[in-house]
VOGU-3710 file (C-alpha; in Angstrom, 3 decimals, decimal comma):
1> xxxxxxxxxx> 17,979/15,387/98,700  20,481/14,347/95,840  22,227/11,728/98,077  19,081/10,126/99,351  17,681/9,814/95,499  21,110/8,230/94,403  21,443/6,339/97,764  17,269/4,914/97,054  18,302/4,235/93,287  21,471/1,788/94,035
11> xxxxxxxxxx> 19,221/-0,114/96,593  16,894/-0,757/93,980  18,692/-1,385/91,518  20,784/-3,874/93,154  18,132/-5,712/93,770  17,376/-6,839/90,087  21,777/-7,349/90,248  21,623/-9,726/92,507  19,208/-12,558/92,314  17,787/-14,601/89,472
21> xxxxxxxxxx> 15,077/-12,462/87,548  12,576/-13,772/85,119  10,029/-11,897/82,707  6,657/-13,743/82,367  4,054/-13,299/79,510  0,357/-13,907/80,187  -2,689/-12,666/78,642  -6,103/-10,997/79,979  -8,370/-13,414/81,289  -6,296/-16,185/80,607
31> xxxxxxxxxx> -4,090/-18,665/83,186  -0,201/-18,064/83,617  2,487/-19,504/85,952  5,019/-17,436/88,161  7,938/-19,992/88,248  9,899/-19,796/91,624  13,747/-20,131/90,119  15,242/-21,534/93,508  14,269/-24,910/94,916  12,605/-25,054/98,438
41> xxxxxxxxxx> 12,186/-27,731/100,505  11,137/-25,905/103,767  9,185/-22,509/104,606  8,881/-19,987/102,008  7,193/-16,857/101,171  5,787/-14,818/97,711  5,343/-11,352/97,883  5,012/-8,448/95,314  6,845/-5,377/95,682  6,139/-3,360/92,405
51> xxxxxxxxxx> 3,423/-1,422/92,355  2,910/-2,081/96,026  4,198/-4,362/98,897  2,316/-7,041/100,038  2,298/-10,868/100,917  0,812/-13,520/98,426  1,467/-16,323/99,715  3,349/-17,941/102,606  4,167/-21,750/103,716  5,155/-22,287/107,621
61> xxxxxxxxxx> 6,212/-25,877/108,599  3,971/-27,725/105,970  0,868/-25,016/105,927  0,496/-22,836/103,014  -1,678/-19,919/103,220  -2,952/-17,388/100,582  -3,280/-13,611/100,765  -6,707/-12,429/101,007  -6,672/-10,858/98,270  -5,223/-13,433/96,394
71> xxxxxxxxxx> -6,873/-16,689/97,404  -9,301/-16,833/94,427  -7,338/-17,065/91,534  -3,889/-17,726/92,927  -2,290/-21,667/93,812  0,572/-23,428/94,409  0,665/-25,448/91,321  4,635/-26,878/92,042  5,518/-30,047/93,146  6,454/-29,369/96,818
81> xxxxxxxxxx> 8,434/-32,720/97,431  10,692/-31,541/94,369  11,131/-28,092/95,802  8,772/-26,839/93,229  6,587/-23,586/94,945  5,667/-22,505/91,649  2,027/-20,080/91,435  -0,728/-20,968/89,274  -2,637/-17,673/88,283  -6,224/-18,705/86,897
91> xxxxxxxxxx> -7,825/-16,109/85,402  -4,640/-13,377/85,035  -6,162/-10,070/85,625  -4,767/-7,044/84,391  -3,856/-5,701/87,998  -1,897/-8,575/88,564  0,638/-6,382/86,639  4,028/-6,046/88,914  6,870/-7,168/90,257  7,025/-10,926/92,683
101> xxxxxxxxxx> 9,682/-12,408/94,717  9,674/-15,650/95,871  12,280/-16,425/98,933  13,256/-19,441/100,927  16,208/-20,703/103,065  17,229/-16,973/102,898  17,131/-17,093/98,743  15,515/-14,845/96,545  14,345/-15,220/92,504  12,022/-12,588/91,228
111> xxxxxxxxxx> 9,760/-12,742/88,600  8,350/-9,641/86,215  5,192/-10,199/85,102  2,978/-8,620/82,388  -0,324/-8,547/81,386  -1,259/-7,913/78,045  -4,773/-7,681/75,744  -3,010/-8,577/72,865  -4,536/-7,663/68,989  -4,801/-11,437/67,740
121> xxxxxxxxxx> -3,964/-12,597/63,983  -5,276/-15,866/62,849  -3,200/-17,620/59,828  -3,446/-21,163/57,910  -0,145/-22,718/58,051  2,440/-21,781/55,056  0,651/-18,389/54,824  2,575/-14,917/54,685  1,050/-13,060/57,470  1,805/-9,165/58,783
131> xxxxxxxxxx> 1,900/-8,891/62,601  0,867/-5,083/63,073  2,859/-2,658/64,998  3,299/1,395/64,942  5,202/3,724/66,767  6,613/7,397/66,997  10,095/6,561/65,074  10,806/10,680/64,927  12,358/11,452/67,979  15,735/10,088/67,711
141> xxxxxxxxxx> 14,290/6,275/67,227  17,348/4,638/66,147  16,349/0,884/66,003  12,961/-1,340/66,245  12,786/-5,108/67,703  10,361/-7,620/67,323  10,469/-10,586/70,226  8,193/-13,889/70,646  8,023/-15,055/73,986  10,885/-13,098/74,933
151> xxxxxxxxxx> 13,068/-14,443/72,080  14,549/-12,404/69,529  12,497/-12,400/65,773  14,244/-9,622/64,431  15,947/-6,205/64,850  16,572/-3,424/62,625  19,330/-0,382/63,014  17,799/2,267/61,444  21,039/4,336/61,284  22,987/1,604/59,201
161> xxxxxxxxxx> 20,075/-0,006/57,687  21,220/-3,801/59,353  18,155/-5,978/59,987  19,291/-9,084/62,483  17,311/-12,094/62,388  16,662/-14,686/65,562  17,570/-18,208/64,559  14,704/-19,674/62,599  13,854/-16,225/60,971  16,480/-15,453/58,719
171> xxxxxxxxxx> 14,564/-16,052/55,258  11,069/-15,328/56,222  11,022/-12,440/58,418  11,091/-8,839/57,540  10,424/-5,364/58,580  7,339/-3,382/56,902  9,643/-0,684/54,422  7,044/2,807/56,596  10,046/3,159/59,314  9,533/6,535/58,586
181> xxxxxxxxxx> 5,970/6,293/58,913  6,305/4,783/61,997  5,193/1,603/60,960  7,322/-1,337/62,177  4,742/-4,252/61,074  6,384/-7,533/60,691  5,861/-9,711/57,715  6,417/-13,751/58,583  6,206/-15,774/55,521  5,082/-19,450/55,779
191> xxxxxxxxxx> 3,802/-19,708/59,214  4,287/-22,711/61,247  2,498/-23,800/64,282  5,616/-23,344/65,823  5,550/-19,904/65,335  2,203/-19,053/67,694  2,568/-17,125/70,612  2,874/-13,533/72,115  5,178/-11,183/69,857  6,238/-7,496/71,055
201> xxxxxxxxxx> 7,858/-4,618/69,016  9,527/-2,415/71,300  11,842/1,536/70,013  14,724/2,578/70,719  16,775/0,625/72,157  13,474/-1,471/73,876  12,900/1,855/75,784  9,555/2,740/74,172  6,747/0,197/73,325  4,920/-0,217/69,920
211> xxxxxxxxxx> 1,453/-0,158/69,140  -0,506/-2,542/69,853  1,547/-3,536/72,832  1,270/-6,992/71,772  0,507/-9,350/68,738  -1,298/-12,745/69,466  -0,774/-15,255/66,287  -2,421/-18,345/66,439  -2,054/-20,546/63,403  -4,486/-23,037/62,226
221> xxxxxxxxxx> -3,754/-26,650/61,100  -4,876/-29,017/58,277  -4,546/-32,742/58,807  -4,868/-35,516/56,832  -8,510/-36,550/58,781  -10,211/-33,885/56,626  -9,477/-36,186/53,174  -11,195/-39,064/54,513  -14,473/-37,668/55,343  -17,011/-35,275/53,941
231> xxxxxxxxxx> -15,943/-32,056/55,261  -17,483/-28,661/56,197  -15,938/-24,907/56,797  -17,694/-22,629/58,963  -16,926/-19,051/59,474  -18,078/-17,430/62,279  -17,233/-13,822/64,446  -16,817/-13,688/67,933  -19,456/-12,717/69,529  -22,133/-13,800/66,993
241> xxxxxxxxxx> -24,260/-17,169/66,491  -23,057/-19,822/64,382  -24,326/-23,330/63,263  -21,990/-26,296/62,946  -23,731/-28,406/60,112  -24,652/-32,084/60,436  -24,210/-33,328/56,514  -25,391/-36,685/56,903  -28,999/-37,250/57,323  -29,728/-39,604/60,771
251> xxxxxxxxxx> -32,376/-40,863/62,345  -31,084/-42,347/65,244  -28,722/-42,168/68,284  -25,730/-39,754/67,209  -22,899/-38,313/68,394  -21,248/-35,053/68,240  -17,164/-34,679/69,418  -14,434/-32,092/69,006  -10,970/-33,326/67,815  -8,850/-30,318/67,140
261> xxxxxxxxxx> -7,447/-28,941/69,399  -8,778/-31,346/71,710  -10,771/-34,613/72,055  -13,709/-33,575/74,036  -17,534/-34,826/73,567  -19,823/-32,099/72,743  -23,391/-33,308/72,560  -24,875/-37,201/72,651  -28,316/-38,415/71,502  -29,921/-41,753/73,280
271> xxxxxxxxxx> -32,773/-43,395/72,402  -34,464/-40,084/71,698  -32,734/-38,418/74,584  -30,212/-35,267/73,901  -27,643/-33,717/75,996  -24,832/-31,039/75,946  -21,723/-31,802/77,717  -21,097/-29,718/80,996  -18,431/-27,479/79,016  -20,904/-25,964/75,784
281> xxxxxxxxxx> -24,293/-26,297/77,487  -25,051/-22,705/77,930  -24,002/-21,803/74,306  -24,694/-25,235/72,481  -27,987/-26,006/71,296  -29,834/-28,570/68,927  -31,263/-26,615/65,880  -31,769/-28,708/63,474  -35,419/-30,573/62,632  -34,721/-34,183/64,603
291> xxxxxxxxxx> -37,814/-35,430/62,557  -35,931/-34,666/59,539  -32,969/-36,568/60,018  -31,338/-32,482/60,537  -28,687/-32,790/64,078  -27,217/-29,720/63,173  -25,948/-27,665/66,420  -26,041/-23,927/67,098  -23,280/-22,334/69,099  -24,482/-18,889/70,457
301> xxxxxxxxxx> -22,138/-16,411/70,808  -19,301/-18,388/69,595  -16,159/-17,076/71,044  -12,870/-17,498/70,312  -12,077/-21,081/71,878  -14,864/-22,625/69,706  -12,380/-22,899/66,795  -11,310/-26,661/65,569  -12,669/-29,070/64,132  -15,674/-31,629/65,231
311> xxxxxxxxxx> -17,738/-34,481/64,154  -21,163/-35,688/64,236  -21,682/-39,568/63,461  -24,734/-41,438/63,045  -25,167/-45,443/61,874  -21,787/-45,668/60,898  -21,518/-42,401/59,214  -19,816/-39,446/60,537  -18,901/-35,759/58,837  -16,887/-33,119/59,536
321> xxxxxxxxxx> -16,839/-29,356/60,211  -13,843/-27,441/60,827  -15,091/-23,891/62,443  -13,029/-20,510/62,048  -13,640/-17,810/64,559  -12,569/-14,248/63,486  -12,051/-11,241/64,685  -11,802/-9,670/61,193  -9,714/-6,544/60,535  -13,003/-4,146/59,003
331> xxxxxxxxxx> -13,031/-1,918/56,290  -15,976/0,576/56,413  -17,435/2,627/53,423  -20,300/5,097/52,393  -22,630/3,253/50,119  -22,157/3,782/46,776  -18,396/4,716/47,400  -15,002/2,663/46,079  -13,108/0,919/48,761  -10,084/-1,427/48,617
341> xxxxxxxxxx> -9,896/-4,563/50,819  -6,537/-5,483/51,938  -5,051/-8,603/51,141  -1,608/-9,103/50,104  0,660/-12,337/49,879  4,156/-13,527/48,712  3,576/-14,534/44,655  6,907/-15,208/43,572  6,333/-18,991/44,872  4,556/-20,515/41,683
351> xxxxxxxxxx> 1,225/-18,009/42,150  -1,076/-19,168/39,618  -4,018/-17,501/40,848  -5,436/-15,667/43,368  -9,044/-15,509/44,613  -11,416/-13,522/46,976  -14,959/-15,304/48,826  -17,084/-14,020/51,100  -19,021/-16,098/53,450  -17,568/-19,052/51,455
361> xxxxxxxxxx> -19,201/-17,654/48,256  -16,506/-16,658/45,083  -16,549/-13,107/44,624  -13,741/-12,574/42,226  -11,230/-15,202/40,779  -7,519/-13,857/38,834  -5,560/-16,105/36,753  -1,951/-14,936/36,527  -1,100/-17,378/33,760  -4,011/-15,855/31,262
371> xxxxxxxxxx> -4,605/-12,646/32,739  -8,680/-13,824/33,241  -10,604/-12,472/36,030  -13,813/-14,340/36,793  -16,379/-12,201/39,233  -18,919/-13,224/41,649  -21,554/-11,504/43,909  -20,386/-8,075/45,235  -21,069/-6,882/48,812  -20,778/-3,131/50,950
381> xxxxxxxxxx> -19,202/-1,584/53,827  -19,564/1,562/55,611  -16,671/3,730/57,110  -16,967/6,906/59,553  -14,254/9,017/60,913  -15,055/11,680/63,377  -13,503/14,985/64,845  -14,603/17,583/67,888  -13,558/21,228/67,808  -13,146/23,435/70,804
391> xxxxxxxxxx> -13,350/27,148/70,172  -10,096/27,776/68,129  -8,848/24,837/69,027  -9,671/21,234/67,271  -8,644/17,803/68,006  -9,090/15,682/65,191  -8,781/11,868/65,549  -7,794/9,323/63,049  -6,935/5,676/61,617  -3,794/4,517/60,322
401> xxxxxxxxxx> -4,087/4,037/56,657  -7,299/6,574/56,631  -7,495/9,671/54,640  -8,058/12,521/57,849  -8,293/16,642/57,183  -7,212/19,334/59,788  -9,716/22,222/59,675  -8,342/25,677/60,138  -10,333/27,356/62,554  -9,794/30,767/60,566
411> xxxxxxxxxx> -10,995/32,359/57,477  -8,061/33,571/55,112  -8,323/35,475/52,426  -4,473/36,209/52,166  -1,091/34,473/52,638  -1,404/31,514/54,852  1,117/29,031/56,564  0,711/25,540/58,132  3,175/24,432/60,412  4,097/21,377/63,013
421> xxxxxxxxxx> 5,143/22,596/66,532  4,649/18,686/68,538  6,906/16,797/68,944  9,382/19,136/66,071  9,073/22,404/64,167  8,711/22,411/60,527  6,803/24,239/58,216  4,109/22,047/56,497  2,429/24,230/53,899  2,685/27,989/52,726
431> xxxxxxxxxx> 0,872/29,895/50,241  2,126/33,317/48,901  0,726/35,450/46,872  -1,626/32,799/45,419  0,768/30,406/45,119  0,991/27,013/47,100  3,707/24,613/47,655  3,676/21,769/50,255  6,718/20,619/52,552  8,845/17,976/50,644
441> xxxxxxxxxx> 8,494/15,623/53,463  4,705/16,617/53,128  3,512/16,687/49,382  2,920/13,342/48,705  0,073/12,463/51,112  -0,889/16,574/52,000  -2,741/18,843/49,809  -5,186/21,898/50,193  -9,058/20,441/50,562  -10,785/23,526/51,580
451> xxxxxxxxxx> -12,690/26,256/49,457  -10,257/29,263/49,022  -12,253/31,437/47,914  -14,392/31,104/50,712  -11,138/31,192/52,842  -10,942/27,666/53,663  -7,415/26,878/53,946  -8,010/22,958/55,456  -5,395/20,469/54,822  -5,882/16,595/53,686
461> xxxxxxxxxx> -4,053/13,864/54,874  -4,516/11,174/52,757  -3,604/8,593/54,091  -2,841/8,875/57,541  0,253/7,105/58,845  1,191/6,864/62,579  3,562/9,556/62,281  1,573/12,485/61,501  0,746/12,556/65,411  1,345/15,623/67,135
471> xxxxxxxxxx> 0,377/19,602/67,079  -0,151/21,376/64,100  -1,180/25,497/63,389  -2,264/27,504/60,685  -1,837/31,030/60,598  -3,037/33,739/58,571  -3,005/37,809/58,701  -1,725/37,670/62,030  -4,227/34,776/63,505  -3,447/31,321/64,619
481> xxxxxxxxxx> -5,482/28,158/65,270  -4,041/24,784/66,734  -4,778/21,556/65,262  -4,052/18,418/67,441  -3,674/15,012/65,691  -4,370/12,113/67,297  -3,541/8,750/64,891  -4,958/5,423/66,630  -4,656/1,879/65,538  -8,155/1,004/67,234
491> xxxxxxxxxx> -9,402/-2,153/68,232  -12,523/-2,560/66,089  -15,889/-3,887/67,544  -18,781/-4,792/65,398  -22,668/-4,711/66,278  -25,976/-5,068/65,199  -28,467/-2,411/65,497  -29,895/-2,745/68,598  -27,694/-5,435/69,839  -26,265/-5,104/73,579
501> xxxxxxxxxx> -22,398/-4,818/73,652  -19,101/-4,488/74,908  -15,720/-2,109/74,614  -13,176/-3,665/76,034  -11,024/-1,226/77,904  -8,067/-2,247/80,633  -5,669/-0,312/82,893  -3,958/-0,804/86,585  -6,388/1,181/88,912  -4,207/0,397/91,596
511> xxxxxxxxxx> -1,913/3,341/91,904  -4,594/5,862/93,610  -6,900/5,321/90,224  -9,801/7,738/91,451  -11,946/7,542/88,673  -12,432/6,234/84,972  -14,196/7,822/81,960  -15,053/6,719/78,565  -15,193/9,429/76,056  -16,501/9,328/72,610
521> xxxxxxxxxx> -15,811/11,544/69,300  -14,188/13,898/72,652  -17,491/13,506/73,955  -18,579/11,845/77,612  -20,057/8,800/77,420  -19,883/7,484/81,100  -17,576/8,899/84,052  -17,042/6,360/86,896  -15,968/8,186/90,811  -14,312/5,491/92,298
531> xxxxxxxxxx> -14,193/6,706/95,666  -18,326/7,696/95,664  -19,423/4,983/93,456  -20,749/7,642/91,818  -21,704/6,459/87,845  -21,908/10,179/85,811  -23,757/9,555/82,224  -23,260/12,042/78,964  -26,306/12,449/77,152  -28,256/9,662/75,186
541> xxxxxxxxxx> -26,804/7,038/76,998  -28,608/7,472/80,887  -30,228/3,829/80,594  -28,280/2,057/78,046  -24,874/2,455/79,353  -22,681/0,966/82,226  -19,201/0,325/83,606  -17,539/-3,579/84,618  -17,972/-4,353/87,737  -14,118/-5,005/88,034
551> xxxxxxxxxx> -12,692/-1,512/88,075  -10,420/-3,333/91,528  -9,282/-5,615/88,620  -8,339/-3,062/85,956  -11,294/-4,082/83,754  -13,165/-0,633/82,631  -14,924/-2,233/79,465  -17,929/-0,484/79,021  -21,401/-2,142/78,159  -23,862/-0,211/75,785
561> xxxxxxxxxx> -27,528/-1,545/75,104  -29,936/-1,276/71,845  -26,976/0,321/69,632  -27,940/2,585/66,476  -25,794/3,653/63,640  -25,398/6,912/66,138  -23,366/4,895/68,197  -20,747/4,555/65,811  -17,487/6,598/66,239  -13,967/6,467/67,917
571> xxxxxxxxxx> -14,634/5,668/71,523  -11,392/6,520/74,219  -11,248/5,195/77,740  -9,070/7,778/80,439  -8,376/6,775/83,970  -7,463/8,978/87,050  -8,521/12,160/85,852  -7,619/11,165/82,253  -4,006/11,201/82,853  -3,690/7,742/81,344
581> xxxxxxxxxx> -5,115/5,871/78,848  -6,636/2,619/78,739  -5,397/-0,279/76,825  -6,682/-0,448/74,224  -6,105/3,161/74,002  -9,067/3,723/71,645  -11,975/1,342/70,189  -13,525/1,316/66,947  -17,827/0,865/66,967  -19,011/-0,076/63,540
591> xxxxxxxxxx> -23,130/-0,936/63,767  -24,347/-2,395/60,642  -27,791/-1,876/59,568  -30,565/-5,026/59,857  -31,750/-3,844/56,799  -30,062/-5,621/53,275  -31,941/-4,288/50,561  -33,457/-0,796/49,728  -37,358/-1,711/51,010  -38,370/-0,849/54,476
601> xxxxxxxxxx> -36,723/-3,866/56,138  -40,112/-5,779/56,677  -40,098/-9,753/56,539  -42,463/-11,753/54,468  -44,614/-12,557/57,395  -45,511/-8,390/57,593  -46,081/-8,581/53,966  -48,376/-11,742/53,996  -50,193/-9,329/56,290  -50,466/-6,253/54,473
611> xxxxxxxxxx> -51,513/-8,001/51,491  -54,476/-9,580/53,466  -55,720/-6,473/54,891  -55,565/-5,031/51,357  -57,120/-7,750/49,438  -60,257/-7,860/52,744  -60,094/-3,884/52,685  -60,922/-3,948/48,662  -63,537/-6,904/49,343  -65,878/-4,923/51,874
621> xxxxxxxxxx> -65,406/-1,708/49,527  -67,016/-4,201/46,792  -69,258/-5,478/48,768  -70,961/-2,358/50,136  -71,306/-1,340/46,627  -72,860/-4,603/45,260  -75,511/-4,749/48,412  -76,629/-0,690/47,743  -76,980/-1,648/43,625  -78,969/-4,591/44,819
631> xxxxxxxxxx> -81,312/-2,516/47,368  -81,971/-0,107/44,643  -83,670/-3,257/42,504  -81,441/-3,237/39,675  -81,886/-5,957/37,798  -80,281/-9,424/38,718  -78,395/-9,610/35,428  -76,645/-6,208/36,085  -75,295/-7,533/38,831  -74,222/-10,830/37,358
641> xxxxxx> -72,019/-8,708/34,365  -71,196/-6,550/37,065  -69,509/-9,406/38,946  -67,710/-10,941/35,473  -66,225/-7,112/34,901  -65,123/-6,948/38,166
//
């Protein structure tokens, strides 16, 4: 058995030894290239051999041919007379994840490709952004790399404490200081367009990746168009409606057009006739009041692609609106409770200020120089963290940078010990005789939270970093109860009550995937028997709750309808008998509350109404009484003082 494993091995490897191999890039839902790295002029063949072997493609004397499979999103997108057999994928789907050879003349060049649902950051050129990235650094982790596109950015040694820039990098680029955390962000300080693209942070030696698998930074540009116009922002969310502005008044033909990134006509008015070009019809509408003057447009959802700048023009005029789609990092918070909003930049550079807006709208203004802070208009957020427990033993889930407590199962009265026994042994916590000490690698962010006198011995974690993953037990007068800690950087989605949306969830079902489930707070939420068809529901979500329809693609997002504030919580998506996990590998509901105030949440028009059927309620009450004083012959100038009084 040993000899055929070695003999299996060295054929494999070999492989990679001995012909060209190149690693492409390409994002979910987006198109990518597998570049053939020999030239061909005659027949030729594409295949993939990892996860599986099968033919893509194949050209015989002049007649190419693609796999069944394959033929709806794969093309040959080379020049052929140039030897160019190059294949266009358009969409990439996650399953297209594997290993491709393309061979001709008895050559061979293979090509690695991977599929990613990268976390995207959005910057404004010059700005110091962080690129987000955790991982385990405990077992034996000795160095961290960042890449972009395959190119070094920078790599640290954590035994000697070198950090190694790639060219371009050197003064702008470093490593977040929570190595021991297990937080290997990367701060890039005055962003260029240049610097957009996919970047990966990989452990040890590239042997173990971080999390999020992969960073998406695209970086927004300001030219010199915006001075010589009036000129617009819009904010918008992905997902949500958003209205570009028209802010010149017309009452004729108009025009409006899309210049960055792209020079593409959007919507055209003619003599009193309107249309939407072919590529923003079904989200593009007129919403403004034409009879007004009022051409403003309403984009709903906007998605990410909508971002750039346009222009409507009328007689002469024209304005412009640059539009910002986000997919904002969200802080949530108990009402009435204190909460700190991130932000932080480089302010050694001639920092004379610094100031915080929401929806375009000042909310606080700091002058370094003077030491003056100038407030605006507050606002609130909500947060929720949740945990299931199962008999004496709990998982408890958590958020990076969140405060998180592990419950001890058992009541102690006595001495008491906390320990970590995944993925090392160490003893957090002990308390003798009444007294308490915390580990020293513990103490700053651990401390007692429970009730000891009511023999609550719970620990808090406050906050949370990546690290703190693993197994943990408390023991006391000779019982134990386990404690596993699961730390997630989710991917955060944001509703509406009652809104219908979407979790995004991806993972190769190719490899014998039977089934897929989608947990949440530990609890079922949908499972998914491949095989039957079979669609399982938990409880509360029987009507409201379905898988994609392209499990065969690797896409298990899962769509909820009519979300309440119930639905919020830390939802996990498992495949094959929840041996993996899903990328992302958990997902972050936050459902905000259509109500803004304290009243009832009824608009004016319900008001208007109840204050009619009051006022014609206290009108018939008066009248009744008028009509019996006046049947009982009371005399007419009663009734006349009655009527002043009242």
């Amino acid at each position: 058995m040993r000899t055929v494993l070695s003999l299996c091995l060295i054929v494999y490897l070999s492989k990679f030894v001995c012909s060209s191999f190149t690693v492409v890039e390409a994002i979910v839902g987006e198109p990518v290239v597998l570049p053939c790295a020999i030239v061909c002029h005659g027949d030729n063949n594409w295949s993939r051999f990892i996860p599986d072997t099968t033919t893509v493609a194949r050209c015989v004397s002049g007649t190419c041919r693609i796999g069944a499979d394959f033929k709806e999103r794969f093309t040959f997108t080379g020049n052929a007379t140039r030897g160019n057999i190059s294949l266009l994928i358009s969409p990439a789907l996650y399953n297209d994840i594997g290993s491709y050879t393309c061979s001709c003349g008895g050559k061979t060049a293979d090509v690695k490709l991977q599929v990613f649902v990268p976390t995207v950051v959005v910057a404004r050129e010059l700005e110091t952004i962080t690129l987000p990235c955790y991982g385990d650094t405990r077992r034996n982790a000795r160095d961290a790399q960042w890449q972009k596109d395959g190119q070094r950015v920078l790599h640290y040694d954590s035994k000697t404490g070198t950090v190694t820039h790639g060219r371009g990098y050197e003064e702008r680029c470093m490593l977040s200081k929570g190595f021991a955390d297990g937080d290997l962000s990367l701060h890039i300080g005055s962003v260029s367009e240049s610097d957009e693209g996919i970047y990966r942070c990989t452990i040890h030696d590239e042997s173990w990746e971080g999390e999020p698998r992969a960073v998406l930074l695209k970086v927004e540009i300001y030219l010199s168009k915006f001075v010589c116009s009036s000129f617009t922002v819009v904010e918008a969310i992905v997902g949500k409606p958003a209205v570009l502005p028209c802010a010149i008044v017309c009452h004729g033909d108009n025009n409006w057009t899309r210049f960055i990134p792209d020079t593409t006509t959007v919507a055209r008015c003619v003599s009193g006739t309107c249309r939407i070009g072919a590529d923003f019809k079904e989200r593009f509408t007129f919403t403004g009041n034409a009879t007004r003057g009022n051409i403003s447009l309403l984009i709903n959802p906007a998605v990410y692609n909508d971002i750039g700048s346009y222009t409507c023009s009328c007689g002469g005029k024209t304005a412009d609106v640059k539009l910002q789609v986000f997919v904002p990092t969200v802080v949530v918070a108990r009402e009435l409770e204190t909460i700190t909003l991130p932000c932080y930049g480089d302010t050694r550079r001639n920092a004379r200020d610094a100031q915080w807006q929401k929806d375009g709208q000042r909310v606080l203004h700091y002058d370094s120089k003077t030491g003056t802070v100038t407030h605006g208009r507050g606002y609130e957020e909500r947060f929720y963290l949740s945990k299931f427990v199962c008999s004496s033993f709990t998982v408890v889930e958590a958020i990076v940078g969140e405060p998180v407590v592990l419950p001890c199962a058992i009541v102690c009265h006595g001495d008491n010990n906390w320990s970590r026994f995944i993925p090392d042994t160490t003893t957090v916590a002990r308390c003798v005789s009444g007294t308490c000490r915390i580990g020293a690698d513990f103490k700053e962010r651990f401390t007692f939270t429970g009730n000891a006198t009511r023999g609550n011995i719970s620990l808090l974690i406050n906050p949370a970093v990546y690290n703190d993953i693993g197994s943990y037990t408390c023991s006391c007068g000779g019982k134990t109860a386990d404690v596993k800690l699961q730390v997630f950087v989710p991917t955060v989605v944001v509703a509406r009550e009652l809104e219908n949306i979407t979790l995004p969830c991806y993972g190769d079902t190719r490899r014998d995937a039977r089934d897929a489930q989608w947990q949440k707070d530990g609890q079922r939420v949908l499972h998914y028997d491949s095989k039957t068809g079979t669609v399982t529901h938990g409880r509360g979500y029987e009507e409201r709750c379905m898988l994609s329809k392209g499990f065969a693609d690797g896409d298990l997002s899962l769509h909820i309808g009519s979300v309440s504030e119930s639905d919020e919580g830390i939802y996990r998506c498992t495949i094959h008998d929840e041996s993996r996990e899903g990328e992302p590998r958990a997902v972050l509901l936050k459902v905000e509350n259509n109500k803004t105030d304290g009243s009832l949440g009824f608009g004016p028009g319900v008001a208007i109404g109840v204050a009619i059927t009051a006022f014609t309620a206290v009108s018939m009450v008066l009248a009744v009484y008028l009509w019996r004083r006046y049947k009982r012959c009371q005399p007419f100038q009663h009734l006349i003082k009655f009527l002043l009084r009242s």
